[in-house]
C-alpha angles and dihedrals in degrees: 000000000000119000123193125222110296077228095055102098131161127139097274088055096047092057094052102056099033079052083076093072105070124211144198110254113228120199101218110210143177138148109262105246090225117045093024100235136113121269127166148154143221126245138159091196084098119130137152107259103189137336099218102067093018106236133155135183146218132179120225125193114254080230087071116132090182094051107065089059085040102059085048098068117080096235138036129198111209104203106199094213129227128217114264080055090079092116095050084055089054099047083047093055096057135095121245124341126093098307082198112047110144084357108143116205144158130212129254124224091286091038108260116155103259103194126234112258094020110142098220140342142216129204117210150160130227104266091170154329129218126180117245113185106279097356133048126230117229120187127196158207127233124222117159117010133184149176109236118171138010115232140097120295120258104251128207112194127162093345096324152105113223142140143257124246101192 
């Protein structure tokens, strides 16, 4: 195997390394304030924040086209997938078009689209935002949580979705 420098560092590189450590994929939803229909976006920069007061976080390019709709609702539901939900990752992660098309969902208690198959949700509110390079870090609070479906998580690992055989 050939390794370059540890101080040989560009973007690609980067990828690829940090691609060794695999992630959970979150769909990201809300109903978009002004036209009143669901919109959303995928994302495995997901992570727990604090438990008192209960807060996550999760990061979003600046390149972003869904975000900026997003950060305008007053609440977000953040759906952690399951496996067999690869291709509505992939229909979230992608710019323009009808991100829910054939998409079934049901509301949370303020109304946020929680998606079908999703292992669990979170609903939260927008506690802050801090620019990161080319990503901001939002950080939330979390208001109604559940539990929704049994099932594997859906898995993203050196460029992949996959699944996870505990």
């Amino acid at each position: 195997m050939t390794t370059a420098s540890v101080s040989e560092m560009d973007g690609r590189r980067l990828r690829d390394v940090l691609g060794h450590f695999a992630t959970g994929v979150v769909a990201i939803t809300a109903i978009d304030p002004t036209t009143g229909l669901p919109t959303g976006l995928a994302a495995n920069s997901f992570t727990s924040v604090s438990l008192e007061p209960a807060l996550v976080a999760f990061c979003v390019a600046h390149t972003s086209t869904t975000w900026p709709t997003l950060s305008q609702a007053d609440h977000l539901c953040i759906n952690v997938l399951s496996e067999p939900q690869t291709a509505v990752c992939k229909q979230l992660a992608v710019k323009g078009g009808d991100k829910f098309a054939g998409v079934a969902w049901t509301t949370s208690p303020e109304g946020t689209p929680v998606l079908d198959g999703a292992l669990a949700w979170l609903e939260v509110s927008i506690e802050a935002e801090y620019p990161a390079g080319d990503h901001k870090i939002i950080v939330a609070r979390v208001h109604s949580l559940d539990i929704h479906h049994d099932g594997e998580p859906l898995v993203f690992y050196q460029g992949r979705y996959g699944r996870f055989d505990g």
